[in-house]
C-alpha positions as YAML, in Angstrom:
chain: A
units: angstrom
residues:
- id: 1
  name: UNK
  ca: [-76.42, 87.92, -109.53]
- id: 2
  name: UNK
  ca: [-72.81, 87.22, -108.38]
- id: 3
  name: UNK
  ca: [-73.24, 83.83, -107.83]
- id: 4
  name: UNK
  ca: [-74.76, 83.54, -111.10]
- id: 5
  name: UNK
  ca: [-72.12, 85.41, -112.86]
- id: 6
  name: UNK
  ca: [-69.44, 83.03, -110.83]
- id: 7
  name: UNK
  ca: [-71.25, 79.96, -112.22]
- id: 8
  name: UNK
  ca: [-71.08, 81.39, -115.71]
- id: 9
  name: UNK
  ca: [-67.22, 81.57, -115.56]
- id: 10
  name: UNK
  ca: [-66.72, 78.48, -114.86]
- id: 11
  name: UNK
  ca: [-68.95, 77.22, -117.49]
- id: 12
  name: UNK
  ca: [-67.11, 79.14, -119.87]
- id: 13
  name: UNK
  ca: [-63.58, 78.12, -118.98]
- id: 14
  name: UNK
  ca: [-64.50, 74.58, -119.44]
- id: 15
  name: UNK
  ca: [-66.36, 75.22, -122.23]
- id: 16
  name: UNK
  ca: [-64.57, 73.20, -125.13]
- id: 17
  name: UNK
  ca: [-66.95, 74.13, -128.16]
- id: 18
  name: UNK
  ca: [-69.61, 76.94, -129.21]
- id: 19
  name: UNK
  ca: [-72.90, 74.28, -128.26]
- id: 20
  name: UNK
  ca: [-71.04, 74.15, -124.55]
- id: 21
  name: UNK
  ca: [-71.00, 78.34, -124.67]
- id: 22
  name: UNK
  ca: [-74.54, 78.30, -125.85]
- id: 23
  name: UNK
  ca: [-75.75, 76.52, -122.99]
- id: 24
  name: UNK
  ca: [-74.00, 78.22, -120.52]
- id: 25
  name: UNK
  ca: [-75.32, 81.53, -121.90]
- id: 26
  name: UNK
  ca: [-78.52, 80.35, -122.23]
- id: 27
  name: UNK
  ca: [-78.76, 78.82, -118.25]
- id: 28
  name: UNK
  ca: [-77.09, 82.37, -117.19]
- id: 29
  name: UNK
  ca: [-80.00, 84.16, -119.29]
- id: 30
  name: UNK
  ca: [-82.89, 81.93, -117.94]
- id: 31
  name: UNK
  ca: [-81.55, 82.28, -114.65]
- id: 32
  name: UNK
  ca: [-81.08, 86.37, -114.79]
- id: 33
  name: UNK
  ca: [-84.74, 86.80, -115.95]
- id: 34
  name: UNK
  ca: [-84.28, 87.41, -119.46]
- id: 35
  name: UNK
  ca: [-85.65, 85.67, -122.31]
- id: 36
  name: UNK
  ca: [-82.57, 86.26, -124.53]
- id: 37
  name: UNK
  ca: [-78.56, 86.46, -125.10]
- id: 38
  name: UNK
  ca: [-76.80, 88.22, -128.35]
- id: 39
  name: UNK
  ca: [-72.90, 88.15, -127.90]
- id: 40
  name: UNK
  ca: [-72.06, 91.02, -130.64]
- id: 41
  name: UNK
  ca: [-68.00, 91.66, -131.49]
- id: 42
  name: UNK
  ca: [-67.53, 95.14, -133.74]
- id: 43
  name: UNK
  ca: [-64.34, 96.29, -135.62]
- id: 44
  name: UNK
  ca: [-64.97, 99.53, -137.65]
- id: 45
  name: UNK
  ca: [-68.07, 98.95, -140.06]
- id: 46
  name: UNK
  ca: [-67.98, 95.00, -139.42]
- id: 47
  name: UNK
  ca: [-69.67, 92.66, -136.97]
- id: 48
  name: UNK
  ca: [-70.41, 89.03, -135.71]
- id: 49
  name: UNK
  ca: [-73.62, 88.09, -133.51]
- id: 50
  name: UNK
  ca: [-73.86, 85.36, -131.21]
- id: 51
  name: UNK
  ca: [-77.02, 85.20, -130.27]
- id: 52
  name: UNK
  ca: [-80.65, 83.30, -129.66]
- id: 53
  name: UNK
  ca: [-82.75, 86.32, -130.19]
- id: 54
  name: UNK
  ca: [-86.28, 85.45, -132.39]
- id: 55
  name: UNK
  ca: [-85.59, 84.22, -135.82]
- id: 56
  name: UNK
  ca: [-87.83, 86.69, -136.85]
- id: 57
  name: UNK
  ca: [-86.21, 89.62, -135.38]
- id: 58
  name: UNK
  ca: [-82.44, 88.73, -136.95]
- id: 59
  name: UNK
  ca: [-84.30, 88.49, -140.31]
- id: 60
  name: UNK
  ca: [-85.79, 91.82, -139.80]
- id: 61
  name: UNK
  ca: [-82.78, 93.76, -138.16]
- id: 62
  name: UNK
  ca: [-80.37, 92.20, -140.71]
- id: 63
  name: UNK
  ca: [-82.41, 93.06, -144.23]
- id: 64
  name: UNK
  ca: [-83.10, 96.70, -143.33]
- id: 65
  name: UNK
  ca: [-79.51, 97.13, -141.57]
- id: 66
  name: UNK
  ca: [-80.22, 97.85, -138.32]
- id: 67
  name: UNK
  ca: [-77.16, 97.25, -137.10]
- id: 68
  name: UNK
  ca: [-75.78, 101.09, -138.15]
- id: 69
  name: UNK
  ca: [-78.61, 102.51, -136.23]
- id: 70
  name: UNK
  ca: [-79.27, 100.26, -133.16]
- id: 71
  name: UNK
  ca: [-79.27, 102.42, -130.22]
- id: 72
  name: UNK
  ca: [-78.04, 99.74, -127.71]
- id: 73
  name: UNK
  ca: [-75.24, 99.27, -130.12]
- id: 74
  name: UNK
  ca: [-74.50, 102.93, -130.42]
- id: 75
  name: UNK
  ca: [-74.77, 103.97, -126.88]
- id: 76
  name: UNK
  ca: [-72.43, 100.26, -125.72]
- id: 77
  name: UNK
  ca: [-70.10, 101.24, -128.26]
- id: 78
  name: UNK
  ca: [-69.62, 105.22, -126.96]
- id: 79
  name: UNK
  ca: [-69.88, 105.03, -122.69]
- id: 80
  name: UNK
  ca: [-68.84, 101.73, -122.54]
- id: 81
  name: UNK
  ca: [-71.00, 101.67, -119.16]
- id: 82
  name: UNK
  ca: [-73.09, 98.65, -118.80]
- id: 83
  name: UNK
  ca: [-76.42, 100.09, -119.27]
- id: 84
  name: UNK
  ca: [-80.35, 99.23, -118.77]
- id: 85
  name: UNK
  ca: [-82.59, 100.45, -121.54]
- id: 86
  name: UNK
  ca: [-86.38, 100.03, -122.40]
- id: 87
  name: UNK
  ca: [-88.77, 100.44, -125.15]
- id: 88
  name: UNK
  ca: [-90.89, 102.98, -123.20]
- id: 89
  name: UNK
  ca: [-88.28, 104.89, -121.62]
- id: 90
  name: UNK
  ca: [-89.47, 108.34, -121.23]
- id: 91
  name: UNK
  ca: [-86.47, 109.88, -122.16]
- id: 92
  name: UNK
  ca: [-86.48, 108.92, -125.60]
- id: 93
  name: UNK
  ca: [-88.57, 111.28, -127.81]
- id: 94
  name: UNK
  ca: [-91.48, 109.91, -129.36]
- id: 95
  name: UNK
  ca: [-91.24, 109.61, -132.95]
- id: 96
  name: UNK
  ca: [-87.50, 109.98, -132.44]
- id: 97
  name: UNK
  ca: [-85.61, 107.25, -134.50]
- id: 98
  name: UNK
  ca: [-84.63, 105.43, -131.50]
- id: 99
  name: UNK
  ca: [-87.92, 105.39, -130.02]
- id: 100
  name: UNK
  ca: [-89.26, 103.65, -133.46]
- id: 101
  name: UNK
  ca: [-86.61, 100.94, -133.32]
- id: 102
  name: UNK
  ca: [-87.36, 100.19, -129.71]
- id: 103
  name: UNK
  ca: [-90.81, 99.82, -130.57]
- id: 104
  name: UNK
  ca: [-90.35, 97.96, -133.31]
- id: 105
  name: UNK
  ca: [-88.13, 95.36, -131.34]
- id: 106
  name: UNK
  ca: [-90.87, 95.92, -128.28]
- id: 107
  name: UNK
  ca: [-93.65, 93.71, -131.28]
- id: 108
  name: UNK
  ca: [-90.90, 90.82, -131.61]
- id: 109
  name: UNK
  ca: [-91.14, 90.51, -127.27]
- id: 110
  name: UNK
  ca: [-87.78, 92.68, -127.09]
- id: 111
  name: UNK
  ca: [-89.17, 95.05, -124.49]
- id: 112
  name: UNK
  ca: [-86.38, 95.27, -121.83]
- id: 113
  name: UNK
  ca: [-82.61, 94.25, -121.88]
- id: 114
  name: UNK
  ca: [-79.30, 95.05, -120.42]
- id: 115
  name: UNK
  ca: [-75.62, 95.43, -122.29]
- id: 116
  name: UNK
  ca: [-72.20, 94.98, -120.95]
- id: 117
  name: UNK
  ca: [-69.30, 96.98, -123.33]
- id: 118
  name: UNK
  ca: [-65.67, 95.94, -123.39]
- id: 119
  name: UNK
  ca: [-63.11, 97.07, -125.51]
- id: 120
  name: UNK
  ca: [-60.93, 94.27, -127.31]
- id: 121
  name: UNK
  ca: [-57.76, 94.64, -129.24]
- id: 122
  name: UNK
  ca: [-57.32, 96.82, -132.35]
- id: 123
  name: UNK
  ca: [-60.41, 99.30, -131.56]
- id: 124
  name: UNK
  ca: [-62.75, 96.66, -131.18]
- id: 125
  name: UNK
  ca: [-65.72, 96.22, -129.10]
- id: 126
  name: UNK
  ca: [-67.68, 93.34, -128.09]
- id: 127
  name: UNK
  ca: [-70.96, 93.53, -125.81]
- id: 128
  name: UNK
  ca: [-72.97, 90.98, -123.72]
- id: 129
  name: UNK
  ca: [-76.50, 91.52, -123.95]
- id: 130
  name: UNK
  ca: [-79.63, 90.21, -122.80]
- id: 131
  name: UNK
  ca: [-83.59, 91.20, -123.55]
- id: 132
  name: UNK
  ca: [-86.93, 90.22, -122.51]
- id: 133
  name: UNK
  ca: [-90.38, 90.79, -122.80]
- id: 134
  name: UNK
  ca: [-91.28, 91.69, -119.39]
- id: 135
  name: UNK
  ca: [-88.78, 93.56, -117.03]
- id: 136
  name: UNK
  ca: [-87.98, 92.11, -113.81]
- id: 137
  name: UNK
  ca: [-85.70, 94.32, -112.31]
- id: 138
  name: UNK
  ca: [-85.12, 92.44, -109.21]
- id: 139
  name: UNK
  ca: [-82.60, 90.01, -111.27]
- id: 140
  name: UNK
  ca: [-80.84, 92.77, -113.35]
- id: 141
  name: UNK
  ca: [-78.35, 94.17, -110.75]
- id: 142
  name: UNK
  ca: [-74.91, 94.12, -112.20]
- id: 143
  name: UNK
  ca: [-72.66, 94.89, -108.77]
- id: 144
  name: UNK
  ca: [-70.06, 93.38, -109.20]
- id: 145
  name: UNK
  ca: [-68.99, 94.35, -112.63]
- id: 146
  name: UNK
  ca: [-65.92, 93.24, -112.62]
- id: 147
  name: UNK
  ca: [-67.16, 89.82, -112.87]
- id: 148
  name: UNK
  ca: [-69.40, 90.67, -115.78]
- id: 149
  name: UNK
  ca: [-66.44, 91.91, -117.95]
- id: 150
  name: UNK
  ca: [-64.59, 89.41, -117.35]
- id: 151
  name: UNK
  ca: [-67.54, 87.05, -118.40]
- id: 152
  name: UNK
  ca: [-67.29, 89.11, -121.62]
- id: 153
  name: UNK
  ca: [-63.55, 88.44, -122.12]
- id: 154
  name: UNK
  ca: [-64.14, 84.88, -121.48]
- id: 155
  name: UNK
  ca: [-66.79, 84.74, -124.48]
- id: 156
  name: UNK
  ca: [-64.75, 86.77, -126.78]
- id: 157
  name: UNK
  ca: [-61.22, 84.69, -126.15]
- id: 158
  name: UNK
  ca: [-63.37, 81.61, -126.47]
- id: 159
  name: UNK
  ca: [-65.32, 82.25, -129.82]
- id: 160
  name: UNK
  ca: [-62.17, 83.47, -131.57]
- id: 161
  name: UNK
  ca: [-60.65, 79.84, -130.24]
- id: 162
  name: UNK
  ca: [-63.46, 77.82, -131.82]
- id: 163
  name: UNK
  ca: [-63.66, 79.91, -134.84]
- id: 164
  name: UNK
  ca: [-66.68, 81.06, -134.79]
- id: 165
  name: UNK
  ca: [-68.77, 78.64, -137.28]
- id: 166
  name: UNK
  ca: [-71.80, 80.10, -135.19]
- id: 167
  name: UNK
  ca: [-71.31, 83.45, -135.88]
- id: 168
  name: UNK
  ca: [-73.71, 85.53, -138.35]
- id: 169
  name: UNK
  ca: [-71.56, 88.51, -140.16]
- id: 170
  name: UNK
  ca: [-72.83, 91.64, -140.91]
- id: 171
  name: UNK
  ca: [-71.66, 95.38, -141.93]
- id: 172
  name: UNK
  ca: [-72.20, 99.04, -140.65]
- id: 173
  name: UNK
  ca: [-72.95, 100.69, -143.71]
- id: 174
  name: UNK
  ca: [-72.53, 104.75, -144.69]
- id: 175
  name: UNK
  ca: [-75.50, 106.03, -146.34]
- id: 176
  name: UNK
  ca: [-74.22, 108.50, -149.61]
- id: 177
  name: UNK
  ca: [-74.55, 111.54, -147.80]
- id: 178
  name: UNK
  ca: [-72.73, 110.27, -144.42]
- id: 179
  name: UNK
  ca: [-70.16, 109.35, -147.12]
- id: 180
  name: UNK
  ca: [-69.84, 112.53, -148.27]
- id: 181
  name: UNK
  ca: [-69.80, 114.66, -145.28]
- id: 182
  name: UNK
  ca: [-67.02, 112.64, -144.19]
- id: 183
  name: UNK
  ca: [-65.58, 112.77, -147.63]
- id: 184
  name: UNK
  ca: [-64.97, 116.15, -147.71]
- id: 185
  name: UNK
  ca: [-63.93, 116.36, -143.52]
- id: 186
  name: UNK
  ca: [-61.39, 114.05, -144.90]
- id: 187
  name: UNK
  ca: [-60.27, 116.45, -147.38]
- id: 188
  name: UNK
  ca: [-59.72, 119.27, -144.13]
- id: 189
  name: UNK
  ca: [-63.21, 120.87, -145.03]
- id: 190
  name: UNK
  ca: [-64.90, 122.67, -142.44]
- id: 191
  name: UNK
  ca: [-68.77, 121.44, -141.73]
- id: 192
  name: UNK
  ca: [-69.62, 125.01, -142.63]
- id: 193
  name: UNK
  ca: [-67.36, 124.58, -145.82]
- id: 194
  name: UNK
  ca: [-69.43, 121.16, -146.66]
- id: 195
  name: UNK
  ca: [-72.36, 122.82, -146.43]
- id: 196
  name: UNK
  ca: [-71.98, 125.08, -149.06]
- id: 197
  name: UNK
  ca: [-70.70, 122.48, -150.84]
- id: 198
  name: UNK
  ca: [-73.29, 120.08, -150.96]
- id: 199
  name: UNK
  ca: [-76.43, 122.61, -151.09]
- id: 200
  name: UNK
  ca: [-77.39, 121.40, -146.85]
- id: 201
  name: UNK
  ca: [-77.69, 123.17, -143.47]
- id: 202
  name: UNK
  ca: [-74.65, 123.44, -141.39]
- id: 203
  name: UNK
  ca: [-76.25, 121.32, -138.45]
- id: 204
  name: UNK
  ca: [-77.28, 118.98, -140.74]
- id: 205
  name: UNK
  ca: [-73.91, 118.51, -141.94]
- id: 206
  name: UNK
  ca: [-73.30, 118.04, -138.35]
- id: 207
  name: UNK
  ca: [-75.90, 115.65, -138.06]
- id: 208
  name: UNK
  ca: [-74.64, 113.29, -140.90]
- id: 209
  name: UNK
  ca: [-71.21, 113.23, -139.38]
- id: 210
  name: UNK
  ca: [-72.01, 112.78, -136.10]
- id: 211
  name: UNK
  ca: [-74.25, 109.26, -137.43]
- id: 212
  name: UNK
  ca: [-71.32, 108.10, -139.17]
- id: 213
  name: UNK
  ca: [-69.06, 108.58, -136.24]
- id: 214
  name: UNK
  ca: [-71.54, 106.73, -134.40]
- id: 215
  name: UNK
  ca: [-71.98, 103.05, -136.92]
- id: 216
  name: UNK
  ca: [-68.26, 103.43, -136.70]
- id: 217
  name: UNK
  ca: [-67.64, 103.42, -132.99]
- id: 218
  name: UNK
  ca: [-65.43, 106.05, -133.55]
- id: 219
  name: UNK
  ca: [-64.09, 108.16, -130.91]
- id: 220
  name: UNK
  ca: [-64.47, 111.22, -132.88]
- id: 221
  name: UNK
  ca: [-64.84, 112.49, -136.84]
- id: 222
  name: UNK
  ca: [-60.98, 112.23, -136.94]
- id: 223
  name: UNK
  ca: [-61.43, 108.92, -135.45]
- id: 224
  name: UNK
  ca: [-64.10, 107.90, -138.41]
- id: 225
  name: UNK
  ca: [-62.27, 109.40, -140.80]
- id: 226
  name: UNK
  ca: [-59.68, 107.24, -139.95]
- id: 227
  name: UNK
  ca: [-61.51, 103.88, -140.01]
- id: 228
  name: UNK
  ca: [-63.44, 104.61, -143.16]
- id: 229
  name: UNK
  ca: [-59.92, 105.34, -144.53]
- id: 230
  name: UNK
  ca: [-59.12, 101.76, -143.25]
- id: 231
  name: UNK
  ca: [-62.07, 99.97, -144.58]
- id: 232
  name: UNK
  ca: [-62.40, 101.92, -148.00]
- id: 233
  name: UNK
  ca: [-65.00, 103.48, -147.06]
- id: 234
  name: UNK
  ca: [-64.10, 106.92, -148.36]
...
């Protein structure tokens, strides 16, 4: 996959508009063994997508807001490890929220895929990833990473230089109790103090920070508080 990665660099460096960095993604992805390429850049509750997934699928992830609970997402955004994932992974619980949206992506042909975390200036992230509908693990060895962060840099430097016309926009967004529960950890209340508060279990107080922390990309709840201080959140 070196070479490959090698041949993608180059393309991107000459690259001199976002049709050029479509193609080049799009020969890497074809000649990886995927069937797909999203390019995603997150700051706090907002994003931008690069991408040739299905139609279909963007339609469906954007109007019910996926993007605060996609797992890929989540786990790129906290281990910043390139990582492997699949819709029948036996670790994932059955019935477990995670194991519904990769099922649900597994009936648009979104069976398989592979992200590639970086961190960018002023607590941003932006991830590389690719999906398929059949694995083929004999393509999918990342070795040499440095080459595939770098590949990663070269995409974000280069859509913030064209301006990103191709870019779709969307938002992490708080539901009213993950509001809340960081509302009052704002306010220097303890989760067992915003329990009684709000009438809720202690662990589930737990619960609705730790999901907020997460559709932030925080590093922590101080670290959420923080940005949904920042964005107006709270």
């Amino acid at each position: 996959m070196e070479v490959y990665l090698d041949d993608l660099l180059d393309k991107l460096e000459a690259a001199h508009n976002e049709r050029s960095l479509r193609a080049a993604l799009r020969a890497f992805t074809d000649r990886v063994g995927f069937d797909y390429f999203a390019f995603l850049e997150l700051r706090g509750r907002s994003a931008t997508a690069f991408s040739d997934y299905p139609e279909a699928w963007q339609s469906h992830y954007l109007a019910n807001a996926y993007s605060a609970r996609d797992p890929v997402v989540t786990a790129a955004r906290r281990s910043m490890q390139i990582t492997r994932w699949s819709y029948d992974d036996p670790a994932i619980r059955r019935g477990s929220r995670d194991w519904s949206f990769f099922h649900e992506a597994a009936a648009f042909g979104l069976r398989f895929g592979l992200s590639i975390p970086i961190k960018v200036g002023f607590g941003g992230t932006s991830i590389l990833a690719f999906a398929s509908d059949r694995l083929r693990p004999e393509k999918v060895r990342l070795v040499e990473l440095g080459r595939a962060h770098t590949a990663v840099a070269y995409l974000h430097l280069k859509l913030d230089q064209f301006g990103g016309a191709d870019l779709v926009a969307f938002t992490f967004d708080l539901s009213p109790r993950e509001t809340l529960c960081l509302t009052w950890a704002s306010f220097g209340k303890t989760m067992k103090d915003t329990a009684a508060l709000i009438g809720i279990g202690e662990r589930t107080v737990r619960g609705y920070l730790e999901q907020a922390r997460d559709k932030l990309g925080a590093r922590d709840i101080k670290h959420a508080i923080r940005i949904a201080l920042e964005n107006g959140l709270i």
